[in-house]
C-alpha positions as CSV (number, residue, x, y, z in Angstrom):
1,X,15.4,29.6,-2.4
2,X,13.7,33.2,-3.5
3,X,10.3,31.5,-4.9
4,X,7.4,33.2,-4.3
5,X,5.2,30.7,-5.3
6,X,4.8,26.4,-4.4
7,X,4.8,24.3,-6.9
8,X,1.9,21.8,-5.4
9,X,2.4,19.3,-7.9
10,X,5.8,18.7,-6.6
11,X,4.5,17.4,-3.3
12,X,1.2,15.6,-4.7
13,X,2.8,13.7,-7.3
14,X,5.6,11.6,-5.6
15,X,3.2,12.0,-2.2
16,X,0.9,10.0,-4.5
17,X,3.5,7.4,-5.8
18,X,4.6,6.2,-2.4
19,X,1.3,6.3,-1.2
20,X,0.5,3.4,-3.6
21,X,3.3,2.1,-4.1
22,X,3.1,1.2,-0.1
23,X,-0.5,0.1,-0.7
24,X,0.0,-2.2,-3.2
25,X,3.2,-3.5,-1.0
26,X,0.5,-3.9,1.6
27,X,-1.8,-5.6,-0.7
28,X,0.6,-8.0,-1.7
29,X,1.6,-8.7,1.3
30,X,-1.8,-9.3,3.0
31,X,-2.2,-12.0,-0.3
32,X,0.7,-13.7,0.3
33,X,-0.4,-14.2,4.2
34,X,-3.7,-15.5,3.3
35,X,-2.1,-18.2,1.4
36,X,0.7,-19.3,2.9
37,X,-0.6,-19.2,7.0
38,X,-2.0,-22.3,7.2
39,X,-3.4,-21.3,10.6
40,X,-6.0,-18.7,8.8
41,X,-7.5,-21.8,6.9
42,X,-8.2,-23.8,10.1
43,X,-10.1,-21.3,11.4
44,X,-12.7,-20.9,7.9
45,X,-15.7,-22.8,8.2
46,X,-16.0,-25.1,5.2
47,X,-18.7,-24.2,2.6
């Protein structure tokens, strides 16, 4: 490859993509624990 110049966008935009698209698997995922664990609602004080 003879290119003189980087293209930065080609590296930002999918960086960005995975970035959240692993953030929102993360979210997700942190959602689903906090309502299926039945151990994390023991532990709440009830209001």
């Amino acid at each position: 490859v003879q290119s003189s110049t980087f293209n930065w966008w080609m590296a930002v935009f999918p960086g960005g993509a995975i970035f959240l698209t692993v953030f929102a698997y993360n979210l997700i995922g942190e959602a689903l624990r906090d309502a299926i664990d039945p151990h994390l609602k023991k532990d709440q004080p009830e209001s």
